[in-house]
C-alpha positions as CSV (number, residue, x, y, z in Angstrom):
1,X,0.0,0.0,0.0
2,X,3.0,2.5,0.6
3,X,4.6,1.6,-2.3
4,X,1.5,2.5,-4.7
5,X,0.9,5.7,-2.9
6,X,3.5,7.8,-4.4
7,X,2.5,6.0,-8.1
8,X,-1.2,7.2,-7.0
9,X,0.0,10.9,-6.4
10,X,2.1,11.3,-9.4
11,X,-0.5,10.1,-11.7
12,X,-3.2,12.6,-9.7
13,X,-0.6,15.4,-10.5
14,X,-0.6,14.6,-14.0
15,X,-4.0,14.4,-14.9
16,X,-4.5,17.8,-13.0
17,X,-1.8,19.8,-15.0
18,X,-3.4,18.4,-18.6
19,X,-4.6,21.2,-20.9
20,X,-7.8,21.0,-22.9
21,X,-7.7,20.4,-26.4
22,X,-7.6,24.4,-28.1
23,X,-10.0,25.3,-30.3
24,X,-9.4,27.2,-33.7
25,X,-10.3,30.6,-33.0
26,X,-13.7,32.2,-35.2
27,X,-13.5,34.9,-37.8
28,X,-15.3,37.7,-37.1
29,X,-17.8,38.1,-39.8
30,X,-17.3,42.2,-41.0
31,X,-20.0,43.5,-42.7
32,X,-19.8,46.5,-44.8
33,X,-21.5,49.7,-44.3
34,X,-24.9,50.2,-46.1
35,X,-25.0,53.6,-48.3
36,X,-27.4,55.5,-49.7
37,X,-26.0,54.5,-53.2
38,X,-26.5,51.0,-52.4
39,X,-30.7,51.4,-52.7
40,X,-30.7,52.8,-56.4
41,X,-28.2,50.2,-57.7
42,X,-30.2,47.9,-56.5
43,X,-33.1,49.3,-58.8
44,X,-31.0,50.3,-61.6
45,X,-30.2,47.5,-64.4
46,X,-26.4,47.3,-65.2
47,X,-26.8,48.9,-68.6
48,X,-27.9,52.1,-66.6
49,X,-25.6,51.9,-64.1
50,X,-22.7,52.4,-66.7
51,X,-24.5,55.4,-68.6
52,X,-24.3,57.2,-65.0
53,X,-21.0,55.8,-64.9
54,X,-20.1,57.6,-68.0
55,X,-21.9,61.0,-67.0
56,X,-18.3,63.1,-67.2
57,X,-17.9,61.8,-70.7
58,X,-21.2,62.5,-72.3
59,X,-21.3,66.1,-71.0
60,X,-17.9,66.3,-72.7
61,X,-18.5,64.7,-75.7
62,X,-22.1,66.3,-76.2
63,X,-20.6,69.8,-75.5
64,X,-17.5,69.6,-78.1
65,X,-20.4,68.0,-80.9
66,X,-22.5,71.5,-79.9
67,X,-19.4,73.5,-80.2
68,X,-17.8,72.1,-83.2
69,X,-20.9,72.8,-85.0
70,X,-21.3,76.3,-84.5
71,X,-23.5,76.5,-81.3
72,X,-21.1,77.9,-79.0
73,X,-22.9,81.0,-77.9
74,X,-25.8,79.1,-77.7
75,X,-24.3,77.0,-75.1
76,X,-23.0,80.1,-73.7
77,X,-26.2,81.4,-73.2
78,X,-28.1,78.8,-71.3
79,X,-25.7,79.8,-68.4
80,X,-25.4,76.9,-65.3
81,X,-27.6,74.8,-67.6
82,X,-24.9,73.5,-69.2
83,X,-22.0,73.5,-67.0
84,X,-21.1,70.3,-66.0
85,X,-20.2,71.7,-62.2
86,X,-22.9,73.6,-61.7
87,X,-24.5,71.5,-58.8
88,X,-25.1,73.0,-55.8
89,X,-26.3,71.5,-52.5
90,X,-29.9,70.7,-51.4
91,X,-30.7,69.4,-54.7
92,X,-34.0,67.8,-53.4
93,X,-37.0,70.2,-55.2
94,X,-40.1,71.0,-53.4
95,X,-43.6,69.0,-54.8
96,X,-45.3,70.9,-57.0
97,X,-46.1,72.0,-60.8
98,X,-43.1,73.0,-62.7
99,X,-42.2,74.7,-66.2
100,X,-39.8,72.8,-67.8
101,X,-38.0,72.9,-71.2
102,X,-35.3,70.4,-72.8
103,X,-32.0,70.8,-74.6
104,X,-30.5,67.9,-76.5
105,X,-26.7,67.9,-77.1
106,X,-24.3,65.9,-78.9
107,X,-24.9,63.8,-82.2
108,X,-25.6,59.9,-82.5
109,X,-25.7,59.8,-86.5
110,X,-23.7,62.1,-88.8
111,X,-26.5,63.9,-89.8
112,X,-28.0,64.3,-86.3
113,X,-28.6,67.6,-84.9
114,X,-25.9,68.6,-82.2
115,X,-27.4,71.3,-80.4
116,X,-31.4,71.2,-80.3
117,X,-33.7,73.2,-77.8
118,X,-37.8,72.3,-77.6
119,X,-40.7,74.1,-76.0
120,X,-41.5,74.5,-72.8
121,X,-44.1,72.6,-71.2
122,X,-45.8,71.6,-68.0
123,X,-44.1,68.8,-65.3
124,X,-44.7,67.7,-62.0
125,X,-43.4,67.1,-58.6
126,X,-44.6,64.6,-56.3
127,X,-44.6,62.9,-52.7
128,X,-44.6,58.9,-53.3
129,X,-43.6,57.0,-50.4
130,X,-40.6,58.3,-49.6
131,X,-38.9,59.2,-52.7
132,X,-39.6,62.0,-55.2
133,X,-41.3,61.7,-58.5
134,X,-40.9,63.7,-61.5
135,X,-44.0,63.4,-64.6
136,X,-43.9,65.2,-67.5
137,X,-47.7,66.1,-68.1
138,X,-48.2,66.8,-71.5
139,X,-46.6,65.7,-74.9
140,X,-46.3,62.8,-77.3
141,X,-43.3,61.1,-75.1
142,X,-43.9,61.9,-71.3
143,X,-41.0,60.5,-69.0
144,X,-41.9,59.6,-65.4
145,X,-39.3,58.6,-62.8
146,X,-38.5,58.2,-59.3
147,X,-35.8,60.2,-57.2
148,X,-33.2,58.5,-55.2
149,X,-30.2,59.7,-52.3
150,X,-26.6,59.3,-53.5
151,X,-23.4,59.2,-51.9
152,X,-23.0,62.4,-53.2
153,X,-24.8,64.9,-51.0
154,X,-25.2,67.3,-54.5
155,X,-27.0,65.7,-56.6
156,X,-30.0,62.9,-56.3
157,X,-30.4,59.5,-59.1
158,X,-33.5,59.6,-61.5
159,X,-34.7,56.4,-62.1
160,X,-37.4,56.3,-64.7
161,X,-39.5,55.4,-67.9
162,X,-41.4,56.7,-71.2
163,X,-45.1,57.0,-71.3
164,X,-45.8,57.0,-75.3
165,X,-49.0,58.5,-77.4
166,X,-52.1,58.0,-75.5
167,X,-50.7,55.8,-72.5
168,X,-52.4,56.8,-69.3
169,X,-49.1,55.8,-67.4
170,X,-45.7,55.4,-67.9
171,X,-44.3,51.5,-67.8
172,X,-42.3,51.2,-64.0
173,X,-38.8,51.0,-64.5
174,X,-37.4,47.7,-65.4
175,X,-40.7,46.9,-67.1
176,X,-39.8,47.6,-71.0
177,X,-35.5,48.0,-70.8
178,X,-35.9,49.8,-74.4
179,X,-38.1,52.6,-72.4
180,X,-35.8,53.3,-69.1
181,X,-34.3,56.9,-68.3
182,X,-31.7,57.1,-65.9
183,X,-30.0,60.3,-64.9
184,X,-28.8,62.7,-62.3
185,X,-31.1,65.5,-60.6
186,X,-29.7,68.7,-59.1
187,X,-29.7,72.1,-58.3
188,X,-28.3,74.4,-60.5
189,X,-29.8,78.1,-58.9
190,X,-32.1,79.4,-56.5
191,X,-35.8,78.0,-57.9
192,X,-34.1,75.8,-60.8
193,X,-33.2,72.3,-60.8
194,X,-32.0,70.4,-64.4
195,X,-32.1,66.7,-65.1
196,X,-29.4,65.5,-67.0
197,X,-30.0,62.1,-69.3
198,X,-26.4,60.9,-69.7
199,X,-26.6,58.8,-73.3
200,X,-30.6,58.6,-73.3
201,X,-31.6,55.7,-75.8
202,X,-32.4,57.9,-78.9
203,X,-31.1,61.2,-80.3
204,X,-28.4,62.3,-78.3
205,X,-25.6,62.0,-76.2
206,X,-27.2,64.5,-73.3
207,X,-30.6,65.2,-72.5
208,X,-30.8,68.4,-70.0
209,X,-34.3,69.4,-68.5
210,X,-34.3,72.7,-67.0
211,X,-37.3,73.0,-64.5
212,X,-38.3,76.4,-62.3
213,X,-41.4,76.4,-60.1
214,X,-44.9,77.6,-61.6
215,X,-45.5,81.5,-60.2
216,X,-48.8,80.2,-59.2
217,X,-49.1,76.7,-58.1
218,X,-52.4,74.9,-57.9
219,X,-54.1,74.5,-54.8
């Protein structure tokens, strides 16, 4: 009995000083930052995510085509219209009716016009949800689109589609591809705000809407 004793404490000794097995340590999962850019591409298809990619290089293009073929002062003359960094902050517009008027720049076809400017009509801004809408109210082709928060704090995402000939409403984005609008919103003054079309589908290389607030809105 003595002599297993000290054999007895050893192995007591031995059992107490063994380590558990370790374990592999986890990998923090990190997830990345929502941003306000991250709702609209969601929306947006990939061929109109690259046209706003490409906004710096229509305005470019569109304004050398107006230039090169003798509109200069014209362009001149429509002021912060047509300067590329004209945004200003607060781009978001109030609701409400609108005049608003449309310059096309930049040819598509060697015999397209390069500088073109159409008559004013009638638009409108509304409260949907929680996003902006802009409707052109009257004309043959009547875009309609939906206004969305960017990274950049100047300027808002246009998201929209074409209401044709006697169609009562425009098709929601996404529904006809051939028919999306995609562009940039922003404010270019006090009381006006342009939309800029970067590459619209048809026509030109820029599509600028210029739109001030009615004098007398309806109640």
């Amino acid at each position: 009995m003595r002599n297993r004793l000290p054999l007895l404490i050893a192995t007591t000794l031995l059992a107490g000083c063994t380590q558990p097995e370790a374990r592999p340590a986890s990998t923090p999962v990190v997830q990345e930052a929502s941003t306000k850019a991250d709702e609209w591409q969601r929306v947006a298809s990939k061929a109109d995510s690259d046209r706003l990619a490409r906004l710096g290089q229509a305005w470019n293009e569109a304004l050398d085509d107006a230039r090169s073929a003798g509109s200069r002062r014209d362009v001149d003359a429509e002021g912060a219209l047509l300067k590329a960094d004209a945004a200003l902050a607060r781009p978001s517009p109030t609701p409400g009716s609108y005049q608003c008027r449309m310059v096309r720049l930049g040819r598509t076809t060697p015999r397209g016009k390069a500088f073109e400017k159409f008559k004013p009509f009638f638009c409108y801004v509304e409260v949907e949800g929680n996003l902006l809408t802009i409707v052109k109210q009257t004309g043959s082709q009547r875009p309609a689109g939906r206004l969305w928060d960017d990274d950049n704090p100047n300027r808002l995402i246009y998201l929209g589609s074409l209401a044709l000939g006697n169609e009562e409403q425009p098709k929601a984005y996404g529904d006809d591809p051939k028919r999306d609008m995609a562009g940039v919103f922003e404010r270019i003054g006090p009381f006006r705000w342009r939309l800029v079309i970067p590459w619209p589908q048809a026509g030109s290389k820029l599509d600028v809407y210029e739109l001030t607030p009615v004098a007398e809105q309806p109640k």
